[in-house]
KEVOMAR-544208 format. One record per atom (N, C-alpha, C, O): residue number from 1; residue in three letters; atom name; x, y, z negated. Coordinates in steps of 0.001 Angstrom, whole numbers. Layout:
BEGIN
PT   i  aa at      px      py      pz
PT NUM ala CA       X       Y       Z
...
This chain:
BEGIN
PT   i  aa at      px      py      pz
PT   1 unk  N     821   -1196       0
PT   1 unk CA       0       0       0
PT   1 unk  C     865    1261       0
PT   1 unk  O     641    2248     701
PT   2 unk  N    1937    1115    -911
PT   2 unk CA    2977    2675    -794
PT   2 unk  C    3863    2528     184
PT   2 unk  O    4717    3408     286
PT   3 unk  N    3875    1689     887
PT   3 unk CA    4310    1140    2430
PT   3 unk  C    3803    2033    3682
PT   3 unk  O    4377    2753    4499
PT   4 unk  N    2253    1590    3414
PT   4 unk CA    1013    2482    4338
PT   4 unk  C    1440    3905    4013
PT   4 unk  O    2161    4505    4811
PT   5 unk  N    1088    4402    3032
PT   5 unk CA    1316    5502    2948
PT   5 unk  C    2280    6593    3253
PT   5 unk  O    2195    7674    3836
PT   6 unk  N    3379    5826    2557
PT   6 unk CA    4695    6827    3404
PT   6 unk  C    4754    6653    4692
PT   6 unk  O    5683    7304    5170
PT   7 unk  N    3956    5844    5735
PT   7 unk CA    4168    5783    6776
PT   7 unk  C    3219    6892    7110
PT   7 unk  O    3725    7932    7529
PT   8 unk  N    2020    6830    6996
PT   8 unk CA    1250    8259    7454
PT   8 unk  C    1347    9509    7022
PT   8 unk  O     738   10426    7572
PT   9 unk  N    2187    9689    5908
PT   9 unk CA    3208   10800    5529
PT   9 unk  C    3856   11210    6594
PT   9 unk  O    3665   12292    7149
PT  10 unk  N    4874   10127    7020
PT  10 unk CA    5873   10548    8229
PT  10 unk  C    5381   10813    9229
PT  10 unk  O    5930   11638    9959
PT  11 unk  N    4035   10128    9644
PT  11 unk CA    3478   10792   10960
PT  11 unk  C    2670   11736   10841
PT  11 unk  O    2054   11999   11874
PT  12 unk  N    2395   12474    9773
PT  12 unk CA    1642   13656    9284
PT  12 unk  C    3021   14916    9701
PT  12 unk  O    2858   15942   10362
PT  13 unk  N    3781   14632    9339
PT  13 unk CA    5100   15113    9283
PT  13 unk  C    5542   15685   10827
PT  13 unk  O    5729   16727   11454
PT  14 unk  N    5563   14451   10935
PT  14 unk CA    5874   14354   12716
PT  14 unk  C    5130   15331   13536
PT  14 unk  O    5514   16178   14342
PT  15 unk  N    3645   14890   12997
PT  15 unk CA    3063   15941   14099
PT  15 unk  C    3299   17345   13860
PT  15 unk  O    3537   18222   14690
PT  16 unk  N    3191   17439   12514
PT  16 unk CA    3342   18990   11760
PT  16 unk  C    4353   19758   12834
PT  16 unk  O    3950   20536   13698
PT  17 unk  N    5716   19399   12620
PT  17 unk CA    7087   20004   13179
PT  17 unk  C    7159   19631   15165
PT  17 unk  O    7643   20412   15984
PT  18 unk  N    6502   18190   15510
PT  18 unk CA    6541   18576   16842
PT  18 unk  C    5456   19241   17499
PT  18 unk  O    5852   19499   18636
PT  19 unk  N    4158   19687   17325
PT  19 unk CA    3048   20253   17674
PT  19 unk  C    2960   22057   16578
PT  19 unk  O    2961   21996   15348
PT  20 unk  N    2894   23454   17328
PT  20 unk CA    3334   24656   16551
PT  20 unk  C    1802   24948   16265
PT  20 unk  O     824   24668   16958
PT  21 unk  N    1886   25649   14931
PT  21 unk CA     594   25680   14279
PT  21 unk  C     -63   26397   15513
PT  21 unk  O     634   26897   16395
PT  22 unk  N   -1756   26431   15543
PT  22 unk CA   -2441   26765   16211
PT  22 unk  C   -2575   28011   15815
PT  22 unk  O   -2383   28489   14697
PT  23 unk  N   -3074   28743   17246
PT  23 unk CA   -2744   30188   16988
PT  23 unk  C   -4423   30675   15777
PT  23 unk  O   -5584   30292   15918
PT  24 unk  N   -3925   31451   14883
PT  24 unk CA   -5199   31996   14553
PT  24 unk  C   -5678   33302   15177
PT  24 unk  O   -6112   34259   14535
PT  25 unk  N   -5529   33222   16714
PT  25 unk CA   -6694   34018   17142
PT  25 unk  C   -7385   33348   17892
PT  25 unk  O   -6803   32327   18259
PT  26 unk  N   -8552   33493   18354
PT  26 unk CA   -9552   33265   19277
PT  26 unk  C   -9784   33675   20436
PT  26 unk  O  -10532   33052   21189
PT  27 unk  N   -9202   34761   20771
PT  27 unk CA   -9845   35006   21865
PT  27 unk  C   -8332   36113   21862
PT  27 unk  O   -7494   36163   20962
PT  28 unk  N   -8342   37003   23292
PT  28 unk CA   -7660   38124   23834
PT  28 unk  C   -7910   39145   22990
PT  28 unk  O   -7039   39727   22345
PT  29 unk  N   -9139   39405   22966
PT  29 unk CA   -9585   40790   22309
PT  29 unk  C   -9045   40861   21027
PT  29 unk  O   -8772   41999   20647
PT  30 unk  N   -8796   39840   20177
PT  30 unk CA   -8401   39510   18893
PT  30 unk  C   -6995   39799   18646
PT  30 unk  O   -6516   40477   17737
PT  31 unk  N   -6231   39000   19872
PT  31 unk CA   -4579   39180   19939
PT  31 unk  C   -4410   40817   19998
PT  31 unk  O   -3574   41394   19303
PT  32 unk  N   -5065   41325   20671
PT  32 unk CA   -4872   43018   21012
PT  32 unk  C   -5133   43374   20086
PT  32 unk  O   -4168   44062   19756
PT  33 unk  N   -5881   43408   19280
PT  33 unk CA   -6596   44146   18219
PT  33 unk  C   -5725   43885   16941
PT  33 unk  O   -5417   44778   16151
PT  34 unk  N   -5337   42494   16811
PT  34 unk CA   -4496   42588   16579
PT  34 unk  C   -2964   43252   16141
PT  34 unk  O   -2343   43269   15078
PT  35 unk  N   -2759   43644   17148
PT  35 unk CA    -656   44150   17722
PT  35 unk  C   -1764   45570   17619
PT  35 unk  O   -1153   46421   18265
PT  36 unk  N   -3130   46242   17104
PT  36 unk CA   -2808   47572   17413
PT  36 unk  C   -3222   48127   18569
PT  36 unk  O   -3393   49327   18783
PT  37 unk  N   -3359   47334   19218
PT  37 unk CA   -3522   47294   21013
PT  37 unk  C   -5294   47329   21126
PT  37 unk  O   -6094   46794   20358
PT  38 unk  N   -5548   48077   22244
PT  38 unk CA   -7329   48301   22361
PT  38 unk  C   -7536   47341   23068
PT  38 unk  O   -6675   46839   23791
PT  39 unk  N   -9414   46706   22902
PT  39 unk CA   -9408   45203   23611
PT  39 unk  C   -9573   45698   25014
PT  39 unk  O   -9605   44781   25835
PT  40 unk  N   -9657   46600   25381
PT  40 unk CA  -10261   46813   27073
PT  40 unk  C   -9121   46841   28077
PT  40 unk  O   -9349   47031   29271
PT  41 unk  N   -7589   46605   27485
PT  41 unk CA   -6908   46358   28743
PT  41 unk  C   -6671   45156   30091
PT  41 unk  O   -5990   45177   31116
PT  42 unk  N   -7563   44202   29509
PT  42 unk CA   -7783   43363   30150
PT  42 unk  C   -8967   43456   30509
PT  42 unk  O   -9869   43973   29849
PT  43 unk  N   -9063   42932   31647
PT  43 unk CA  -10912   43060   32506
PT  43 unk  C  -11626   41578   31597
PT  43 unk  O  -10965   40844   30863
PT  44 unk  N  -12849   41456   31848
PT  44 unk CA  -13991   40611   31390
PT  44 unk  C  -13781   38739   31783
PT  44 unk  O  -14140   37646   31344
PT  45 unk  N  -12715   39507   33221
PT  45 unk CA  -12310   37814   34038
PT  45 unk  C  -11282   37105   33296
PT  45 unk  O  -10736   36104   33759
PT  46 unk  N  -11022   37556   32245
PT  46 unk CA   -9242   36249   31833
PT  46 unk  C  -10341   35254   31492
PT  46 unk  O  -11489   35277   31047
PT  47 unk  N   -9341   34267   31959
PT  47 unk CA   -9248   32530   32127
PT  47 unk  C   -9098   31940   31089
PT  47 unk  O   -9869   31116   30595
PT  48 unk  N   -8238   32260   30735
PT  48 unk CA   -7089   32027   29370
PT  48 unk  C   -6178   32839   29178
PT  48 unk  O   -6326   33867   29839
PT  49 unk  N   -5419   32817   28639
PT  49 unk CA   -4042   33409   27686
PT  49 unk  C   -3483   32711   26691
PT  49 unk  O   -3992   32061   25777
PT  50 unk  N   -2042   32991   27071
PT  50 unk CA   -1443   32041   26020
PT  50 unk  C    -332   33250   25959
PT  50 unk  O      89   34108   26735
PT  51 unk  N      46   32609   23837
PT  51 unk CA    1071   33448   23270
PT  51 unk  C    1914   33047   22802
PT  51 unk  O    1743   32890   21593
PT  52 unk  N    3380   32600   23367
PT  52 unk CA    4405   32013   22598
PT  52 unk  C    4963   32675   21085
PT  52 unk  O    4690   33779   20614
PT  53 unk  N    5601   31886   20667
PT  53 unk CA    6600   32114   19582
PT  53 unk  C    7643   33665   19796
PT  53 unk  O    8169   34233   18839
PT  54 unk  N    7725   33980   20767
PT  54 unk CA    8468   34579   21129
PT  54 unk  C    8169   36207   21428
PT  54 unk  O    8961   37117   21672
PT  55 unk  N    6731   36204   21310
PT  55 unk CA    6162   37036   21404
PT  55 unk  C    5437   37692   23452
PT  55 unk  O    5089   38785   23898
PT  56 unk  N    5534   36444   23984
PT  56 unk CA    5024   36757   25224
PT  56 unk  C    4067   36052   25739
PT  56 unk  O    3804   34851   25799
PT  57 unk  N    3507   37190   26164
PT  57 unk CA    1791   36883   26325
PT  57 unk  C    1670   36615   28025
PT  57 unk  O    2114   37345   28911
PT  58 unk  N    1075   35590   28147
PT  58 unk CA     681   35305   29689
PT  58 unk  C    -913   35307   29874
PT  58 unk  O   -1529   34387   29334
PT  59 unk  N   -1485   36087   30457
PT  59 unk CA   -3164   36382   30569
PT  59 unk  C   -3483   35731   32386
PT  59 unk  O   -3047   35995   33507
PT  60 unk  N   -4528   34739   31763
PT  60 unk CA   -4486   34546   33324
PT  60 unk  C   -5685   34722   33934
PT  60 unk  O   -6329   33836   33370
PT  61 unk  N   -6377   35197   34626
PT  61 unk CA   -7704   35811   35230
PT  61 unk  C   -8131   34850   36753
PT  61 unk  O   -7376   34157   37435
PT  62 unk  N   -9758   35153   36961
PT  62 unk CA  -10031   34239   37957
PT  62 unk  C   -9816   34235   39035
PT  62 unk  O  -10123   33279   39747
PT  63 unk  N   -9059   35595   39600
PT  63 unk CA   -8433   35888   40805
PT  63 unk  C   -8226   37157   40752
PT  63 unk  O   -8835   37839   39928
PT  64 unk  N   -7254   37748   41694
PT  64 unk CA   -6932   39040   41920
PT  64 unk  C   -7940   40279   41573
PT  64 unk  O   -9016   39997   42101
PT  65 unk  N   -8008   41220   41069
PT  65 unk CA   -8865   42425   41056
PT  65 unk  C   -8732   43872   40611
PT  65 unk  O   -7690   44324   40136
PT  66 unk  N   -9791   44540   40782
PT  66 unk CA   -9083   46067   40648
PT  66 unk  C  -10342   46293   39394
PT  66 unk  O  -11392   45740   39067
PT  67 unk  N   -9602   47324   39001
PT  67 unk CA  -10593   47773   37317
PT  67 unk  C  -10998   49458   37867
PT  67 unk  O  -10763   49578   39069
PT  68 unk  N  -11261   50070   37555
PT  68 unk CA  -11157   51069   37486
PT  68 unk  C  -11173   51750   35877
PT  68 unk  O  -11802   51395   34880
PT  69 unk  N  -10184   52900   36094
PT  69 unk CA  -10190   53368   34145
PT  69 unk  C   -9983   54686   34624
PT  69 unk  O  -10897   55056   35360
PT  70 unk  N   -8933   55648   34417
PT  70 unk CA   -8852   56691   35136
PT  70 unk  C   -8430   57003   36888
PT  70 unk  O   -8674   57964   37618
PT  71 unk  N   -7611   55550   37146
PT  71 unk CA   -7270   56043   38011
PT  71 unk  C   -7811   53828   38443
PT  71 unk  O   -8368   53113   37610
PT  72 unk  N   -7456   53425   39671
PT  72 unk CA   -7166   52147   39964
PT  72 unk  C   -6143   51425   39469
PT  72 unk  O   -5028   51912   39281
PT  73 unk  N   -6495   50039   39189
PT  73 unk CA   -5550   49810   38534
PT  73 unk  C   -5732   48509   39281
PT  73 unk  O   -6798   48258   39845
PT  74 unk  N   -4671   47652   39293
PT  74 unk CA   -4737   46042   40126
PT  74 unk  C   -4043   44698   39128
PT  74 unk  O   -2904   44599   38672
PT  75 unk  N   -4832   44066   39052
PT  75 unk CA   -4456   43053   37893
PT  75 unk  C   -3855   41465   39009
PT  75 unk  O   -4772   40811   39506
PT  76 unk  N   -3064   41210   39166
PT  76 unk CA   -2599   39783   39865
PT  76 unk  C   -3361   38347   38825
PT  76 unk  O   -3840   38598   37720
PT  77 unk  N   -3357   37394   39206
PT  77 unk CA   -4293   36422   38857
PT  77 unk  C   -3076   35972   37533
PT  77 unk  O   -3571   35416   36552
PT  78 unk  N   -1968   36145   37526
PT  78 unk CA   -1356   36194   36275
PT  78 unk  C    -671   37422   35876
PT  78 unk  O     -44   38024   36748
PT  79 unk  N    -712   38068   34193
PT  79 unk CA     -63   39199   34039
PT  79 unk  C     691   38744   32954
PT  79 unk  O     120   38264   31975
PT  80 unk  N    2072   38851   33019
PT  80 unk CA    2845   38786   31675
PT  80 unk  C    3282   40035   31147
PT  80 unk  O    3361   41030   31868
PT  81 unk  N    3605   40050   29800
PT  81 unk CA    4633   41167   28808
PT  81 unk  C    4857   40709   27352
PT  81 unk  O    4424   39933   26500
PT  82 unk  N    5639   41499   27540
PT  82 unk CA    6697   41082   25670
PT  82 unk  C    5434   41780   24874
PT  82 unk  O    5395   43010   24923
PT  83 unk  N    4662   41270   24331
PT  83 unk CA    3808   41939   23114
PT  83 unk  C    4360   42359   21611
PT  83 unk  O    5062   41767   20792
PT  84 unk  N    4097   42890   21618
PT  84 unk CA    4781   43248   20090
PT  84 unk  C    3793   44443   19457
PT  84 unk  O    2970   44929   20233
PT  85 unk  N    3840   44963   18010
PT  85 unk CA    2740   46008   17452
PT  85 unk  C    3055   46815   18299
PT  85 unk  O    4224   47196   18367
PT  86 unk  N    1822   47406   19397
PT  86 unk CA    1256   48821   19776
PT  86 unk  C    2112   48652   20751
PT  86 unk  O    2692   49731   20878
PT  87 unk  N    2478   47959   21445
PT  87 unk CA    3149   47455   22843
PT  87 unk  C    3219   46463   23707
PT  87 unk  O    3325   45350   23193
PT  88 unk  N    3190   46524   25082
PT  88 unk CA    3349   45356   25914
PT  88 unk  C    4276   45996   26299
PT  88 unk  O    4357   47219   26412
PT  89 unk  N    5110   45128   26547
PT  89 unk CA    6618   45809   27216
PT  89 unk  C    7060   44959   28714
PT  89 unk  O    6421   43911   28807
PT  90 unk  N    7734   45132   29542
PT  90 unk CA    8085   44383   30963
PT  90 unk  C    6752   43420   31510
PT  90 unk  O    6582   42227   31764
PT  91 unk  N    5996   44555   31531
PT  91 unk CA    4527   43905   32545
PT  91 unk  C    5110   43179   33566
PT  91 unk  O    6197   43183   34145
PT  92 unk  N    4047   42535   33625
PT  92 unk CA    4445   42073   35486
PT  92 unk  C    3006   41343   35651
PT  92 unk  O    2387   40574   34916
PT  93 unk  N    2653   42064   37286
PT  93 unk CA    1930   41452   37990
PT  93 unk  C     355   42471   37619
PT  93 unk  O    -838   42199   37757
PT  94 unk  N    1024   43611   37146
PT  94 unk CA      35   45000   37044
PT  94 unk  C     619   46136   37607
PT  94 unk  O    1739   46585   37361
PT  95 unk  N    -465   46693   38606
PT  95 unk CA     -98   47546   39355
PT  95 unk  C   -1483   49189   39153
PT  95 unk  O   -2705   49058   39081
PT  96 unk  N    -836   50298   39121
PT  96 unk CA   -1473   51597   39217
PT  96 unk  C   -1741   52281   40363
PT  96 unk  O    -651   52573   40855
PT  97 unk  N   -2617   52680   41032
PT  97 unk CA   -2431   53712   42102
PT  97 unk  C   -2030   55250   41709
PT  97 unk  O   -2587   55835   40780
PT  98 unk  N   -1632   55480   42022
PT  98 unk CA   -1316   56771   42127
PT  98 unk  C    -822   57827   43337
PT  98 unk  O     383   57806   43586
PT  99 unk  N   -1678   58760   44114
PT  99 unk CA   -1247   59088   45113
PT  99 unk  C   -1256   58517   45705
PT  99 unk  O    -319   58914   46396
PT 100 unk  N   -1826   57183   46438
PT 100 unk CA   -1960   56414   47385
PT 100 unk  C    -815   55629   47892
PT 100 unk  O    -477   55085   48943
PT 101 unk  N    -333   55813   46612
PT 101 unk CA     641   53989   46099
PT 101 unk  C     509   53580   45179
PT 101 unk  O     195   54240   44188
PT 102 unk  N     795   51789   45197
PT 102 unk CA     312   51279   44110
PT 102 unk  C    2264   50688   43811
PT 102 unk  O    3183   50091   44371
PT 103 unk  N    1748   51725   41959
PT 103 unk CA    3625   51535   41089
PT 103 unk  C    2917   50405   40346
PT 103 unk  O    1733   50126   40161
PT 104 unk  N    4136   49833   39972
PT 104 unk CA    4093   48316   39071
PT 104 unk  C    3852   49065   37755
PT 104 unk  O    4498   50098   37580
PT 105 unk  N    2961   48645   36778
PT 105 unk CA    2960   49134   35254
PT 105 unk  C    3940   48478   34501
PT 105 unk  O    3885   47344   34026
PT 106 unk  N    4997   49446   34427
PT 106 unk CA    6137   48965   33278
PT 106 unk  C    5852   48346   31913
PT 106 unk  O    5896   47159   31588
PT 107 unk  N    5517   49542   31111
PT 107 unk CA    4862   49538   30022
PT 107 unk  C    3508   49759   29320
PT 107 unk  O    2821   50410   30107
PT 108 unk  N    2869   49527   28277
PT 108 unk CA    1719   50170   27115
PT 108 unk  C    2043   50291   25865
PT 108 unk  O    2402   49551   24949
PT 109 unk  N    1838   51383   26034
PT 109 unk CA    2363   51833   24641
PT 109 unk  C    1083   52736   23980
PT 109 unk  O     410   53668   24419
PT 110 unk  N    1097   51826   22438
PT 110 unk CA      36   52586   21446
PT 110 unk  C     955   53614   20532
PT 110 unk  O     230   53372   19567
PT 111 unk  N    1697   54338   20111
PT 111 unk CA    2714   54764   19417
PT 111 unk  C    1445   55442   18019
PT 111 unk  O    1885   55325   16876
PT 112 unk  N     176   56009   18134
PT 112 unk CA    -123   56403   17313
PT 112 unk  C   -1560   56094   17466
PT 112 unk  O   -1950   56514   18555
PT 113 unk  N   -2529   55497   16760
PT 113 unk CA   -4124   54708   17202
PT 113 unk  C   -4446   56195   16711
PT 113 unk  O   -5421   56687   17280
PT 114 unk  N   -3903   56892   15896
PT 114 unk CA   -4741   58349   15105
PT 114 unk  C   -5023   59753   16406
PT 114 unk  O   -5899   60617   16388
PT 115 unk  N   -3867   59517   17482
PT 115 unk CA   -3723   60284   18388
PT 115 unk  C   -5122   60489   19423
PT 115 unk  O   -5770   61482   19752
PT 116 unk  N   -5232   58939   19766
PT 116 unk CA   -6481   58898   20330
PT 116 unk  C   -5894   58566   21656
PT 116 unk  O   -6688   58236   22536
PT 117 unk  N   -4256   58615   22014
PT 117 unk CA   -3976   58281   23603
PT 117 unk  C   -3067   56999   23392
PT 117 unk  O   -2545   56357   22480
PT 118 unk  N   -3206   57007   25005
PT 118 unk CA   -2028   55566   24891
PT 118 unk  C   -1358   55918   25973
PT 118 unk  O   -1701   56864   26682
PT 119 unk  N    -164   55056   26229
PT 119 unk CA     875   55825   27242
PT 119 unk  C    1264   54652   28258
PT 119 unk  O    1743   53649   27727
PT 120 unk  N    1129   54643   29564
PT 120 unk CA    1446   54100   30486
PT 120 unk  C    2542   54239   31193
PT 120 unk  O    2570   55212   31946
PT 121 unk  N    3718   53339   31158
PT 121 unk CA    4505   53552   31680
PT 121 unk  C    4909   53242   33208
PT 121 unk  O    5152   52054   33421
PT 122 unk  N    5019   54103   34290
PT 122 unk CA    4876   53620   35776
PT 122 unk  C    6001   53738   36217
PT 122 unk  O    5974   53926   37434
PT 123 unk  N    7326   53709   35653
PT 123 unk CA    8382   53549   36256
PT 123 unk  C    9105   55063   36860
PT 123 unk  O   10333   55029   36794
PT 124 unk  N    8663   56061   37296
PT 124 unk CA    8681   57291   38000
PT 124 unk  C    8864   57780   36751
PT 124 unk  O    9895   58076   36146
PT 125 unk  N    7482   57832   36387
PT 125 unk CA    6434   58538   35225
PT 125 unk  C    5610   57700   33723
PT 125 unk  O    5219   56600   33330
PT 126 unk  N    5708   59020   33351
PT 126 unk CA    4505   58222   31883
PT 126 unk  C    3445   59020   31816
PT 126 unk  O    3532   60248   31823
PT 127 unk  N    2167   58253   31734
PT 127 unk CA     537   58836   31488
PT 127 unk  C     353   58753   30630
PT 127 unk  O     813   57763   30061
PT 128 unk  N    -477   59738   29847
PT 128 unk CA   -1112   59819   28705
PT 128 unk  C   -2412   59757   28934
PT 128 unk  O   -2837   60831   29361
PT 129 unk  N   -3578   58563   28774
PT 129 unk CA   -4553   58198   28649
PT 129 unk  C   -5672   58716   27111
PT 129 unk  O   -5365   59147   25999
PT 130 unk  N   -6899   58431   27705
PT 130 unk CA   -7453   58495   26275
PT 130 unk  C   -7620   57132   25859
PT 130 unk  O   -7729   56227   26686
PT 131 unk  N   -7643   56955   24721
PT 131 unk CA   -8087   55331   24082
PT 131 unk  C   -9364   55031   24634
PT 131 unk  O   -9736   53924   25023
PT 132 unk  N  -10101   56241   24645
PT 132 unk CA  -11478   55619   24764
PT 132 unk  C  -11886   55233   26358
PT 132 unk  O  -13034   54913   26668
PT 133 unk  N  -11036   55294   27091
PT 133 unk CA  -10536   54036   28131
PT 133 unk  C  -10799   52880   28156
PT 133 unk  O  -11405   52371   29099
PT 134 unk  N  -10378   52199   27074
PT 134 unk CA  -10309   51090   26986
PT 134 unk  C  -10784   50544   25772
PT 134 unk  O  -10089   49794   25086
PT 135 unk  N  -11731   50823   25526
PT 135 unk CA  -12704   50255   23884
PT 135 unk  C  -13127   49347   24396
PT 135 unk  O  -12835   48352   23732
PT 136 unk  N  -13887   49021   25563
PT 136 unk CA  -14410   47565   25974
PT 136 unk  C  -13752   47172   27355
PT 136 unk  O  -13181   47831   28224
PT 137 unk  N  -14034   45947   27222
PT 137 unk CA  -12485   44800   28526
PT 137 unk  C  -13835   45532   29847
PT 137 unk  O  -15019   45762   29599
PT 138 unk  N  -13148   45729   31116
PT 138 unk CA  -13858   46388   32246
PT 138 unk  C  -14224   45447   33156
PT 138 unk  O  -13476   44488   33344
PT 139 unk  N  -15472   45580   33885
PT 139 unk CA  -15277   44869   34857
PT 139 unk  C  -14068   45178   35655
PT 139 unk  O  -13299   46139   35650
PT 140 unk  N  -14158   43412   36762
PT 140 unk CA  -13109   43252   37769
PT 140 unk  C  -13528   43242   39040
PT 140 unk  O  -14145   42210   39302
PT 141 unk  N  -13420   44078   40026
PT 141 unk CA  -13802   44103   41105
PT 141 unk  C  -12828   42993   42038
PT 141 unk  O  -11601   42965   41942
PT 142 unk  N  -13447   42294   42748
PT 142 unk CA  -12184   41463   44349
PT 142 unk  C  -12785   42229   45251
PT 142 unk  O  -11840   42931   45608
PT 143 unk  N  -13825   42626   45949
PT 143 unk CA  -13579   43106   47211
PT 143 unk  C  -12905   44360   47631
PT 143 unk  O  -12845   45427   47021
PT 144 unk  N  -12155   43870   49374
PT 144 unk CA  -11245   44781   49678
PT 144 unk  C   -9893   44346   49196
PT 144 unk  O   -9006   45194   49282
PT 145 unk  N   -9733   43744   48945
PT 145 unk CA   -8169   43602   48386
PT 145 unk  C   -7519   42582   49184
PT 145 unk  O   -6344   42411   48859
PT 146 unk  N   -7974   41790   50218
PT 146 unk CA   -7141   40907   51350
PT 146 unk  C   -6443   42129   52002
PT 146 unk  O   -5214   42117   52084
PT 147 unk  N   -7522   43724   52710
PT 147 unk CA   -6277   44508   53334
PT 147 unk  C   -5487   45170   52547
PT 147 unk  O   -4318   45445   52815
PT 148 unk  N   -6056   45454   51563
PT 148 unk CA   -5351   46438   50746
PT 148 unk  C   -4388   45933   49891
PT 148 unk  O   -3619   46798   49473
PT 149 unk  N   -4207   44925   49539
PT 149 unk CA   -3636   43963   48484
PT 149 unk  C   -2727   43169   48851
PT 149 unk  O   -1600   43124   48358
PT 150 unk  N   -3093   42568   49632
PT 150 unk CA   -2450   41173   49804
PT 150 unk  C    -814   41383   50418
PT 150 unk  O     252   40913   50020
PT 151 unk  N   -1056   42062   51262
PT 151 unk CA     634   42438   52317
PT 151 unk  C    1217   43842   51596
PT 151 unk  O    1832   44693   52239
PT 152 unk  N     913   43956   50088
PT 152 unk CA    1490   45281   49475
PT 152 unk  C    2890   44702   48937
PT 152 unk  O    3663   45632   48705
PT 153 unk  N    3309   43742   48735
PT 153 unk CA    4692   42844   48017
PT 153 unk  C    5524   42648   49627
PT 153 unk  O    6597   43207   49860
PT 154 unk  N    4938   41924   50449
PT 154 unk CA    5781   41805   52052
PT 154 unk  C    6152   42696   52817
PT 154 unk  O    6924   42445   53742
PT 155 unk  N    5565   44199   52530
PT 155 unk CA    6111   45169   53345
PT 155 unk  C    7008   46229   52455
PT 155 unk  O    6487   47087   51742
PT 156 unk  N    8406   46051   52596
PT 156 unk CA    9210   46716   52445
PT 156 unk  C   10115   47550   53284
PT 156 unk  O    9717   47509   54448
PT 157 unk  N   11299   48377   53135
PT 157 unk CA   12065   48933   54104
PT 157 unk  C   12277   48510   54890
PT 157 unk  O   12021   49139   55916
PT 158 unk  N   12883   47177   55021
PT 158 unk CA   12876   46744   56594
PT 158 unk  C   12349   45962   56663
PT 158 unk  O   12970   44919   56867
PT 159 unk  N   10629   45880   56528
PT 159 unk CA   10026   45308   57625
PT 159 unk  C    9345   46203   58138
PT 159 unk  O    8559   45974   59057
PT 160 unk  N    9587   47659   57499
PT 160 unk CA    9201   48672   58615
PT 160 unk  C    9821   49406   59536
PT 160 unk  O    9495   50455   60091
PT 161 unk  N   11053   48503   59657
PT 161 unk CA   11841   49182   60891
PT 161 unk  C   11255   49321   62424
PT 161 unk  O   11935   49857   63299
């Protein structure tokens, strides 16, 4: 009998250290709310999301789409960044219009929830948004985005020679 037992000890054990505790959030809106972060930067479409140990968040949505908030914004069917309190840091696979180009979104930055803005970083430039932007996740629009979208990564300097 103390045979049995220390044996399901060890595999209590086992699983403990090879399987990482389950996350206690539920949902996206939670992780954001969370770090500080407002739930509406993500549209209504994520799939899932997952958050390593490491602090990087992968959000994955049901296909390509555009939000609108102040300006257009373009979400790729996966978006990663380093999360951390009141930051996503090295986005990828989020894009801004501005002026009738679309810049990759570097950064988000909450630096102060009392301020009422949040700061977008576009690589050029930084925007100062209002929070109240993003209090609720936005719809996701797809149409239009095969012309507008799709051949925006393949056309570079020289393939417009």
């Amino acid at each position: 009998m103390a045979l049995r037992i220390r044996f399901f000890e060890a595999i209590f054990l086992v699983v403990l250290i090879a399987f990482p505790v389950i996350d206690a959030y539920t949902s996206l809106q939670e992780v954001l709310r969370g770090h500080g972060l407002p739930v509406g930067l993500f549209p209504e479409s994520v799939k899932s999301y997952h958050l390593d140990q490491s602090g990087v968040l992968e959000v994955k949505l049901d296909s390509p789409c555009i939000v609108k908030y102040e300006t257009r914004v373009f979400f790729e069917t996966v978006v990663r960044a380093n999360l951390s309190f009141g930051q996503l840091k090295g986005l990828e696979g989020l894009s801004q219009e501005e002026l009738f180009l679309w810049l990759p979104v570097k950064d988000i930055i909450v630096d102060d929830p009392s301020s009422g803005l949040i700061l977008i970083d576009i690589g050029l430039a930084y925007k100062q948004l209002s929070l109240s932007l993003f209090e609720d996740p936005p719809i996701c629009r797809s149409q239009g985005l095969s012309m507008n979208m799709a051949g925006r990564k393949s056309v570079g300097f020289q393939d417009q020679r």
